[in-house]
N, CA, C and O atoms as a DFTB+ gen file, in Angstrom:
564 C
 N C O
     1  1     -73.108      20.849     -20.442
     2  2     -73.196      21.025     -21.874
     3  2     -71.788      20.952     -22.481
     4  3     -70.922      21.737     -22.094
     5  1     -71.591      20.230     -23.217
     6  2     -70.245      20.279     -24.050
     7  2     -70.207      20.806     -25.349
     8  3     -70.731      20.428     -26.397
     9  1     -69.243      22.069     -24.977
    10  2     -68.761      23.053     -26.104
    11  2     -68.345      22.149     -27.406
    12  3     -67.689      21.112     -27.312
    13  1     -68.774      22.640     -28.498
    14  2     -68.540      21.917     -29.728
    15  2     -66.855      22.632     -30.375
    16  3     -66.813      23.862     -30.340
    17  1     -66.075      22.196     -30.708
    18  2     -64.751      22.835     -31.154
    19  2     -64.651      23.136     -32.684
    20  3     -65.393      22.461     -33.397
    21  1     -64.002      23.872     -33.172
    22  2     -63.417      23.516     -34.351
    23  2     -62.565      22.688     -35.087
    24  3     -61.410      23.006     -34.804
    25  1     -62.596      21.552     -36.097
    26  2     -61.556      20.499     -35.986
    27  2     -60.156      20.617     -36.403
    28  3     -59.832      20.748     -37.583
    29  1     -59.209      20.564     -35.285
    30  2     -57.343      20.669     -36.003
    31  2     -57.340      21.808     -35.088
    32  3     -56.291      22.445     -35.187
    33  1     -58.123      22.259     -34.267
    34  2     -57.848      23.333     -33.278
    35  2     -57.035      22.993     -31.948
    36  3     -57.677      22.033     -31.521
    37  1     -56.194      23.175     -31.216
    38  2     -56.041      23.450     -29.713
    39  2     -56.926      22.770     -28.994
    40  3     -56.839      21.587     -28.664
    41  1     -58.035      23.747     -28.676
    42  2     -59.343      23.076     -27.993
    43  2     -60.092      21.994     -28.297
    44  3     -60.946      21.507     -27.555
    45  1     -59.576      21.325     -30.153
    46  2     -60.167      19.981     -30.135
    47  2     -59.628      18.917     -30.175
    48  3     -60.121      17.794     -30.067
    49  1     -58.259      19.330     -30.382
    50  2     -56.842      18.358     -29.890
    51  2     -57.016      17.853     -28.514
    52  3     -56.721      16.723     -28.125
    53  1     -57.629      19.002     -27.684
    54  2     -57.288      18.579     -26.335
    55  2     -58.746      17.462     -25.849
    56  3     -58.800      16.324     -25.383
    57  1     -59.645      18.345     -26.191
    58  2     -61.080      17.423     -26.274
    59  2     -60.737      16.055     -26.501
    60  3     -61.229      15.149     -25.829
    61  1     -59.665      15.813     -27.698
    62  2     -59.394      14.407     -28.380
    63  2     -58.615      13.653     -27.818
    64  3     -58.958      12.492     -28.041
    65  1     -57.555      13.726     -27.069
    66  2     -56.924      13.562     -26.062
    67  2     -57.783      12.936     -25.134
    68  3     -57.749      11.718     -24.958
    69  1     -58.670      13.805     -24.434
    70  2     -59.401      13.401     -23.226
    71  2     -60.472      12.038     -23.740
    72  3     -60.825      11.011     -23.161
    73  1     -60.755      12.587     -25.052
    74  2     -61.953      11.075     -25.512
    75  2     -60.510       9.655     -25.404
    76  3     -60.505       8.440     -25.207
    77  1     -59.785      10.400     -25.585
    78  2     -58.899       8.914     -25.930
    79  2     -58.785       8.201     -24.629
    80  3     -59.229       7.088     -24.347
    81  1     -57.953       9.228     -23.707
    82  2     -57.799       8.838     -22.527
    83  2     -58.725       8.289     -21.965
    84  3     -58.333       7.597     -21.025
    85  1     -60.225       8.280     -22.177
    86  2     -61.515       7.886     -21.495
    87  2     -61.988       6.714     -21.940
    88  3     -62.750       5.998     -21.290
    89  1     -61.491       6.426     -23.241
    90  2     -62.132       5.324     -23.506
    91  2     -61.888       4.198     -23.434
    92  3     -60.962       4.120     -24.241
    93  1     -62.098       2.797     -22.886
    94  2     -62.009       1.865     -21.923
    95  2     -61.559       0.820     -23.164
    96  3     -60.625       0.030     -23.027
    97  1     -62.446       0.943     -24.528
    98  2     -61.978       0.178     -25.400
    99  2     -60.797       0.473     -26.683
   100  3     -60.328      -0.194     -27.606
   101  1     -60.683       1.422     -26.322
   102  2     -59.245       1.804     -27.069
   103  2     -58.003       1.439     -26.093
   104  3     -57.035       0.730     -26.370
   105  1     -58.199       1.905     -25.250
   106  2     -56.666       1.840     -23.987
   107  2     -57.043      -0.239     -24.380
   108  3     -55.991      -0.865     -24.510
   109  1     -57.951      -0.844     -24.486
   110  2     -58.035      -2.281     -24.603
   111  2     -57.158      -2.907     -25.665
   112  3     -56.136      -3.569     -25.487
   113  1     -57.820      -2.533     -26.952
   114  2     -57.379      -2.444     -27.779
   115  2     -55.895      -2.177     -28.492
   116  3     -55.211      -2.967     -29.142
   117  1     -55.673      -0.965     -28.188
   118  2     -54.470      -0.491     -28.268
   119  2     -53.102      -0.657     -27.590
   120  3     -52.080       0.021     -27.693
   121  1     -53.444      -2.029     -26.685
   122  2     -52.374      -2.410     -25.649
   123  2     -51.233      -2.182     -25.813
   124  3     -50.317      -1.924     -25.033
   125  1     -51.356      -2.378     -27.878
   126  2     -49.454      -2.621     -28.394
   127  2     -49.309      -1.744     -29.246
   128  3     -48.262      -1.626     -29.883
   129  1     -49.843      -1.348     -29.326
   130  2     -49.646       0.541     -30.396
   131  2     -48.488       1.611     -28.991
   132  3     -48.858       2.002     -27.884
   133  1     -47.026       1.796     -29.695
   134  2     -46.262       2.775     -28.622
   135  2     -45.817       3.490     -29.682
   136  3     -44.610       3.640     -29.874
   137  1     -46.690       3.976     -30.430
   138  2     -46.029       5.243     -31.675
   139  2     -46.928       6.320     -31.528
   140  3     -48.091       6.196     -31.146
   141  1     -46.199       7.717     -31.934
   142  2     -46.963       8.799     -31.959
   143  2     -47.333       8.650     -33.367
   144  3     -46.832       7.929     -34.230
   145  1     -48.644       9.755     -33.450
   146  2     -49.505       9.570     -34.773
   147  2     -49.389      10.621     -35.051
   148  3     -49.267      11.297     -34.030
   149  1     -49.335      11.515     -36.417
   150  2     -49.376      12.868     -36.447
   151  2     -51.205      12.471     -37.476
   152  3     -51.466      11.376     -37.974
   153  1     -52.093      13.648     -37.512
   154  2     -53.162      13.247     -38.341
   155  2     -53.147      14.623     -39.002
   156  3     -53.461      15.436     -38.132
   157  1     -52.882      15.326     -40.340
   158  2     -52.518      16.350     -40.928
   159  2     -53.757      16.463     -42.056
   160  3     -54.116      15.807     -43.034
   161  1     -54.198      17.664     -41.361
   162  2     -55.284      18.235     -42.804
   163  2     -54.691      19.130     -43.541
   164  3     -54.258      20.121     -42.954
   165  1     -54.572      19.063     -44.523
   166  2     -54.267      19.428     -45.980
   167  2     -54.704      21.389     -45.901
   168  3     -55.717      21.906     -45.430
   169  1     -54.008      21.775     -46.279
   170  2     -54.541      23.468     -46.386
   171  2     -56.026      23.435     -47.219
   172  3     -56.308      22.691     -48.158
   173  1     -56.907      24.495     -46.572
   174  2     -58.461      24.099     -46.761
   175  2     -58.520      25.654     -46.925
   176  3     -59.744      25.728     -47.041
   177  1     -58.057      27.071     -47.027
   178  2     -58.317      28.124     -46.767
   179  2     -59.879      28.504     -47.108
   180  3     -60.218      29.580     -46.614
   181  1     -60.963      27.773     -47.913
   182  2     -62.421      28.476     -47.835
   183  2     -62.822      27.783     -46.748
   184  3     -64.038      27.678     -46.905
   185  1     -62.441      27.096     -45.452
   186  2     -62.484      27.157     -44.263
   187  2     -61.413      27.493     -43.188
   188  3     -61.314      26.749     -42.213
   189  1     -60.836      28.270     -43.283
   190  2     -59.986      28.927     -42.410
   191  2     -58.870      27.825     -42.229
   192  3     -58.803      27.454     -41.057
   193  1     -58.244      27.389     -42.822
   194  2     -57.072      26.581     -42.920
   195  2     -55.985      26.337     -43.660
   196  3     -55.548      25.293     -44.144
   197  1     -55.287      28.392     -43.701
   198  2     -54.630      28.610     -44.764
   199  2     -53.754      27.642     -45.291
   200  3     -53.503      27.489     -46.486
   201  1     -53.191      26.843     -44.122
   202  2     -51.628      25.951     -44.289
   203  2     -52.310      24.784     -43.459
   204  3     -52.985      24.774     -42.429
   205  1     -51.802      23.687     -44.434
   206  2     -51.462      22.605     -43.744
   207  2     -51.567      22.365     -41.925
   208  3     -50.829      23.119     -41.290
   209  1     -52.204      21.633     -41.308
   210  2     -52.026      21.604     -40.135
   211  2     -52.034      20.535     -39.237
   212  3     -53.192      20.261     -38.923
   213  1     -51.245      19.858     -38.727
   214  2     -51.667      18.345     -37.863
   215  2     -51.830      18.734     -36.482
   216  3     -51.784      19.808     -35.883
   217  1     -52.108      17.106     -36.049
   218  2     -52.637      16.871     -34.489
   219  2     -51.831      15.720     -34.414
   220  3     -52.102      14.623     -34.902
   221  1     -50.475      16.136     -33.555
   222  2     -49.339      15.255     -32.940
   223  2     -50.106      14.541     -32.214
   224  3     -50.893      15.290     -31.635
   225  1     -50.340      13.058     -31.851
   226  2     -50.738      12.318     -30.671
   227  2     -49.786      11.668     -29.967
   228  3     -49.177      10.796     -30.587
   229  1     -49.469      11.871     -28.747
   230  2     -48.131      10.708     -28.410
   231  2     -49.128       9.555     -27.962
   232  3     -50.092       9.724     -27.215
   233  1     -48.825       8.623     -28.413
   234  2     -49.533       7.271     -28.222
   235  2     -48.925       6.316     -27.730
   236  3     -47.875       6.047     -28.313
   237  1     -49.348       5.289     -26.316
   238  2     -48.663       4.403     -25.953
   239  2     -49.046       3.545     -25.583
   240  3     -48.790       3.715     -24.391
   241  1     -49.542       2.584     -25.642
   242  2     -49.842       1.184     -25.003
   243  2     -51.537       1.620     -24.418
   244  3     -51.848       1.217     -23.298
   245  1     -52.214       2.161     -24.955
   246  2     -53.656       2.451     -25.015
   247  2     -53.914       3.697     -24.116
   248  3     -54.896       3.706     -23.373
   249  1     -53.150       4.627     -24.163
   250  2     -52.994       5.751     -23.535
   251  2     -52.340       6.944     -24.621
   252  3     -51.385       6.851     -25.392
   253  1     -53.414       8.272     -24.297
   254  2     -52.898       9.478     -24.786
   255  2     -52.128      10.455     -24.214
   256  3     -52.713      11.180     -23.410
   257  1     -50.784      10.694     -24.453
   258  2     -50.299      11.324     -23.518
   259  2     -50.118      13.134     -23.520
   260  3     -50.009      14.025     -22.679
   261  1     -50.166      13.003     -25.064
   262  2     -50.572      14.585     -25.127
   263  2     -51.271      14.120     -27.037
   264  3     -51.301      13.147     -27.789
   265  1     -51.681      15.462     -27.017
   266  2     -52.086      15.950     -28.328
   267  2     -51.683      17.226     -28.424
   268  3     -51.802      17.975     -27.455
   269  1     -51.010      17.763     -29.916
   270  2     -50.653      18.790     -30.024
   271  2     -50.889      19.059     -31.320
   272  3     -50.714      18.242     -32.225
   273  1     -51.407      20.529     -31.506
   274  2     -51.379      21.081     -32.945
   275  2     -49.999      21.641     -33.315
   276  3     -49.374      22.430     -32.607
   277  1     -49.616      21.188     -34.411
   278  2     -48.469      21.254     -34.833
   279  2     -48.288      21.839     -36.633
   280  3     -49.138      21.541     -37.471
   281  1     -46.809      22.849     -37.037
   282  2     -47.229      22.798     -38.262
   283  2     -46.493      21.852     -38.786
   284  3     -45.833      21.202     -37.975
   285  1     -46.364      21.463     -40.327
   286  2     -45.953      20.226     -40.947
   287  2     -44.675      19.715     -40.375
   288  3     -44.427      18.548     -40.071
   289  1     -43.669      21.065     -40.243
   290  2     -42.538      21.225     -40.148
   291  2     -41.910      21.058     -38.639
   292  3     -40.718      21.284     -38.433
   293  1     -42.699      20.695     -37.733
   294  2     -42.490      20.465     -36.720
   295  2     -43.173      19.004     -36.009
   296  3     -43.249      18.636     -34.837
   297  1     -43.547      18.479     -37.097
   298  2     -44.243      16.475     -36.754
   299  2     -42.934      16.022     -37.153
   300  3     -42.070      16.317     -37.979
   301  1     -43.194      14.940     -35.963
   302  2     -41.858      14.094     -35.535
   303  2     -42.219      12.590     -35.625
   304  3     -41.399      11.676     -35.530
   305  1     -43.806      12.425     -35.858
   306  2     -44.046      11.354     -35.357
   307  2     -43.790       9.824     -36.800
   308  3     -44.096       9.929     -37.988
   309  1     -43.400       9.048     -36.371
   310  2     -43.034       7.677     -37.416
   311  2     -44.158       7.522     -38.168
   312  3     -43.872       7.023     -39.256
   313  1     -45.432       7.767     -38.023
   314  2     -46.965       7.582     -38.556
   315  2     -47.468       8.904     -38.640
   316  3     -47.791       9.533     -37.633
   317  1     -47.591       9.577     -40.353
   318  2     -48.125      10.582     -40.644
   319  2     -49.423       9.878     -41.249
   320  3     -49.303       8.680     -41.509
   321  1     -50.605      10.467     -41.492
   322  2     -51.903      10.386     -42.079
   323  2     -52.328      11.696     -42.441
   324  3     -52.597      12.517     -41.565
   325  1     -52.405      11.935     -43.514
   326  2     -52.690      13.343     -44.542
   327  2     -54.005      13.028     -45.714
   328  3     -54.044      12.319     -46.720
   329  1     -54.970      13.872     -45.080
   330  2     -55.838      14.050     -46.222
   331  2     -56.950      15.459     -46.321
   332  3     -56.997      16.466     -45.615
   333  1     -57.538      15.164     -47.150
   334  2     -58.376      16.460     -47.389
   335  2     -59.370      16.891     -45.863
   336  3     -59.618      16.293     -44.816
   337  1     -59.733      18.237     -46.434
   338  2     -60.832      18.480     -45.196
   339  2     -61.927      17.487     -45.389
   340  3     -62.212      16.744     -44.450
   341  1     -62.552      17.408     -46.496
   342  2     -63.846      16.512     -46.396
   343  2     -63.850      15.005     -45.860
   344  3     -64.772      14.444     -45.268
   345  1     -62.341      14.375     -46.279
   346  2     -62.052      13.180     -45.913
   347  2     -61.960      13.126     -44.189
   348  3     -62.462      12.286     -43.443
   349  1     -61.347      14.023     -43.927
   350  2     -61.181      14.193     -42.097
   351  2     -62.679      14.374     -41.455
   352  3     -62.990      14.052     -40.308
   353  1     -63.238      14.752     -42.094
   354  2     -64.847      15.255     -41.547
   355  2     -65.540      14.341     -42.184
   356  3     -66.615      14.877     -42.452
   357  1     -65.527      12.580     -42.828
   358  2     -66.150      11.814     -43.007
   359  2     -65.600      10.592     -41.878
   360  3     -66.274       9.749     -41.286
   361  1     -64.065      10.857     -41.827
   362  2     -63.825       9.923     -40.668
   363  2     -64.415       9.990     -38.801
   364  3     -64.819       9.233     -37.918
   365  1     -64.063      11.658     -39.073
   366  2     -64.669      11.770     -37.398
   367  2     -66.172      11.526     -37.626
   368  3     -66.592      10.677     -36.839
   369  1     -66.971      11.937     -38.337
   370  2     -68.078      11.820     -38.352
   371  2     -68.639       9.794     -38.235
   372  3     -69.653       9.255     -37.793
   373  1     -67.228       9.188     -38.952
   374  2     -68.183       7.393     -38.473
   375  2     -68.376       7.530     -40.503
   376  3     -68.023       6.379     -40.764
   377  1     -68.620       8.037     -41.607
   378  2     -68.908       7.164     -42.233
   379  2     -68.249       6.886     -43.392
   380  3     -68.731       6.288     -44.354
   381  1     -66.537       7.563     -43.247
   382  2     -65.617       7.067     -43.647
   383  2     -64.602       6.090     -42.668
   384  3     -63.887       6.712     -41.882
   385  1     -64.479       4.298     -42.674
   386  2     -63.290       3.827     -41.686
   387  2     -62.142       4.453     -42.563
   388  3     -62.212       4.826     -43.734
   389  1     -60.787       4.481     -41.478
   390  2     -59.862       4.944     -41.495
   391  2     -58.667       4.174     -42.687
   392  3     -57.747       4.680     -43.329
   393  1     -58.976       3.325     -42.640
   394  2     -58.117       1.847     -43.276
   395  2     -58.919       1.925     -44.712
   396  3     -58.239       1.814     -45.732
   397  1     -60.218       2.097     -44.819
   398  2     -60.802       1.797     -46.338
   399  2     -60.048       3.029     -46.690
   400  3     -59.578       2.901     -47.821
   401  1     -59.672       4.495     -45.999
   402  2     -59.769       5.562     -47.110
   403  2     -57.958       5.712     -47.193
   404  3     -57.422       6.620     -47.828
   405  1     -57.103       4.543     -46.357
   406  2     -55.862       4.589     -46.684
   407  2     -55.628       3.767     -48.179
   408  3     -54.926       4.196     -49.095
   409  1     -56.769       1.852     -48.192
   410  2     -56.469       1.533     -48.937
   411  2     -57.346       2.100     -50.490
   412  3     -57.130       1.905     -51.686
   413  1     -58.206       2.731     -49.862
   414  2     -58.466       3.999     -51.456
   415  2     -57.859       4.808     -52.013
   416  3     -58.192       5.153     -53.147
   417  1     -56.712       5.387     -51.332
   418  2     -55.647       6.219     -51.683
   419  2     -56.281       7.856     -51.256
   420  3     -55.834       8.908     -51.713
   421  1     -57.624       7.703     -50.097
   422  2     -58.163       8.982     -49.621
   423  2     -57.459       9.363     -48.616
   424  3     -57.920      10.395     -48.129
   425  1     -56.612       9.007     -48.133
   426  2     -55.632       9.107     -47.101
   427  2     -54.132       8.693     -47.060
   428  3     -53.844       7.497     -47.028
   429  1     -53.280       9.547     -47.059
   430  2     -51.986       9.238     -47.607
   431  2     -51.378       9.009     -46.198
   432  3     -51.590       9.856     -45.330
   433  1     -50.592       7.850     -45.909
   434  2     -49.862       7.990     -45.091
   435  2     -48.257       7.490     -45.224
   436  3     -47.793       6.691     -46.037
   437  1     -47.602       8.190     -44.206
   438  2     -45.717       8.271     -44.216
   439  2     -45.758       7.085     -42.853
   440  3     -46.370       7.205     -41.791
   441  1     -45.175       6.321     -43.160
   442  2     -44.759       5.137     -41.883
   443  2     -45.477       3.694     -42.538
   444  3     -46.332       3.701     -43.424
   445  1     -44.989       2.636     -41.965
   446  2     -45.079       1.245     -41.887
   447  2     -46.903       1.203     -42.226
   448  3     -47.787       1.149     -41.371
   449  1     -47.087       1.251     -43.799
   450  2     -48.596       0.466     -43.988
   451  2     -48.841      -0.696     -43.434
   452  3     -50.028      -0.939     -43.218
   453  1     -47.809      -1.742     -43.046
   454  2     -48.103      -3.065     -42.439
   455  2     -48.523      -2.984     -41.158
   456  3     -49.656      -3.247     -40.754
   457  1     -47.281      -2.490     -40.310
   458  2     -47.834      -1.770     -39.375
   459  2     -49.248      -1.567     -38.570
   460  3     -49.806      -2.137     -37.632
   461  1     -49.567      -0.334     -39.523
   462  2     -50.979       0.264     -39.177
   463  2     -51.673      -0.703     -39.530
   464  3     -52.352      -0.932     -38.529
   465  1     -52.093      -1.798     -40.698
   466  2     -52.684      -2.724     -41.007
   467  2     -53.050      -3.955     -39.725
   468  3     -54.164      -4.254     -39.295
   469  1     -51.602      -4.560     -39.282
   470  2     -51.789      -4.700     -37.903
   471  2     -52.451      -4.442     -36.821
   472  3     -52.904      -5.237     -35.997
   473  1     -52.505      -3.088     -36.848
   474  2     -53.484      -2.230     -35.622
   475  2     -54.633      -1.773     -36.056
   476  3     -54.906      -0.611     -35.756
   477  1     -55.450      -2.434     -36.741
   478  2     -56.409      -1.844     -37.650
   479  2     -57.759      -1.451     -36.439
   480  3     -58.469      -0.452     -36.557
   481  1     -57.902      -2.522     -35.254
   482  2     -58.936      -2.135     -34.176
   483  2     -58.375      -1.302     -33.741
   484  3     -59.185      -0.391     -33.574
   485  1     -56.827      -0.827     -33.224
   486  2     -56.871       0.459     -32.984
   487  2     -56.864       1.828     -33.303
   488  3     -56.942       2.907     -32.715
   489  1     -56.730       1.349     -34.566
   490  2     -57.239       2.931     -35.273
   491  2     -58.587       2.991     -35.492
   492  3     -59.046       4.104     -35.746
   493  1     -59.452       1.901     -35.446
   494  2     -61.204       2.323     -35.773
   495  2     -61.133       2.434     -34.344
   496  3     -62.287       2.732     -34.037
   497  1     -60.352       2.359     -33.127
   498  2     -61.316       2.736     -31.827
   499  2     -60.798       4.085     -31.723
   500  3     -61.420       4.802     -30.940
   501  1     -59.631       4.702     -32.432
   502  2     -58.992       5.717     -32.054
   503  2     -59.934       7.003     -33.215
   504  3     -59.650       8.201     -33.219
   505  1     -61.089       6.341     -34.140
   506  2     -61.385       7.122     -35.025
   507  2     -62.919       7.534     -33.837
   508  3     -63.248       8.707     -33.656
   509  1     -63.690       6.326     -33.143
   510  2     -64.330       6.538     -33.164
   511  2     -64.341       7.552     -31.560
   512  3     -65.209       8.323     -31.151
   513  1     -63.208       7.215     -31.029
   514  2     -63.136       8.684     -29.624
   515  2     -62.766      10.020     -30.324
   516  3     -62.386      11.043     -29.754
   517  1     -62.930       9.850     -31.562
   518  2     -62.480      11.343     -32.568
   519  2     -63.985      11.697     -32.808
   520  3     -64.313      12.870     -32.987
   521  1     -65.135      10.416     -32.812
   522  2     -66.590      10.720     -33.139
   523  2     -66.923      11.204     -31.475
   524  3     -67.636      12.192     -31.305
   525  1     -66.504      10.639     -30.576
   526  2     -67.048      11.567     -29.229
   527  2     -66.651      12.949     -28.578
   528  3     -66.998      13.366     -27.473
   529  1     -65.696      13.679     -29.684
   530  2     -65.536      15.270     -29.430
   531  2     -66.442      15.920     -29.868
   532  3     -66.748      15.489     -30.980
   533  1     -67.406      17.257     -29.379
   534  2     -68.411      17.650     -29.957
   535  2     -67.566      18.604     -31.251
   536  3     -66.661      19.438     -31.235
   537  1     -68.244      18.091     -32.115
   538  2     -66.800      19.159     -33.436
   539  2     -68.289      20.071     -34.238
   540  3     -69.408      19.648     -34.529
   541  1     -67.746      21.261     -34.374
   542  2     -68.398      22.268     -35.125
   543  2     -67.550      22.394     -36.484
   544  3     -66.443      22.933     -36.482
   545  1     -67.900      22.078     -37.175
   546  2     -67.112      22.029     -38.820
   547  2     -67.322      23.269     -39.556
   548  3     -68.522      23.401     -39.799
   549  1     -66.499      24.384     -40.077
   550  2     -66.810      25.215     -40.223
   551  2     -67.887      25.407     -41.398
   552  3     -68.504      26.412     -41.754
   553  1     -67.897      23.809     -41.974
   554  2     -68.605      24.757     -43.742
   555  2     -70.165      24.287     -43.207
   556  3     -70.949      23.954     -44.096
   557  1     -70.662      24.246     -41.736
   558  2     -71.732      24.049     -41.458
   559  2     -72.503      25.264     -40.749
   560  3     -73.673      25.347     -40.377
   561  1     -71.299      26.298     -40.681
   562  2     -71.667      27.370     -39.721
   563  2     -73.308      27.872     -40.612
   564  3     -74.006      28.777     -40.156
């Protein structure tokens, strides 16, 4: 049975990590992606998310090498992605892509838009091993 996590937690960083590492078409995909990603939800406190909080990914050539919860002030990575709770919980969920809600302005990101534009299959394969963590969302409790 797989424990469902809370999302931006420890335990679902690490869950996320392991989907990454597992999945056959991202490590494919992602051959030429060697940047860490930070993915930062926005302070949400009527779900327990007083402050700001990301999920450091070190990312390399279709491999996860860690994931870490981190606060703002301690992401290092060249590729920030910042948006609301609801926006983060339409992407893991599959029925927000990652790229429509950058070029909607639902997702703010710090680093090379061309870039990421470039890698656009690897961020929909990297969204959708974010859809194979079991995630418990809090405003569903």
């Amino acid at each position: 049975m797989n424990v469902a996590h809370r999302p931006f937690s420890p335990e679902w960083a690490a869950a996320f990590k392991e989907a990454i590492e597992a999945d056959a078409w991202y490590r494919d995909v992602a051959a030429k992606w060697t940047w860490p990603v930070a993915l930062v939800l926005r302070a949400t406190p009527e779900y327990g998310y007083a402050d700001a909080v990301a999920i450091e990914l070190t990312l390399d050539r279709g491999r996860c090498h860690g994931a870490a919860i981190r606060p703002l002030d301690a992401v290092t990575a060249p590729f920030v992605l910042t948006a609301p709770y609801a926006i983060w919980k339409a992407v893991v969920r599959g029925e927000l892509d990652p790229l429509v809600g950058v070029t909607r302005g639902k997702i703010a990101v710090q680093g090379s838009l061309a870039t990421l534009m470039m890698h656009a299959k690897s961020a929909a394969a990297l969204c959708a091993c974010a859809r194979n963590v079991p995630t418990a969302f809090p405003d569903e409790d």
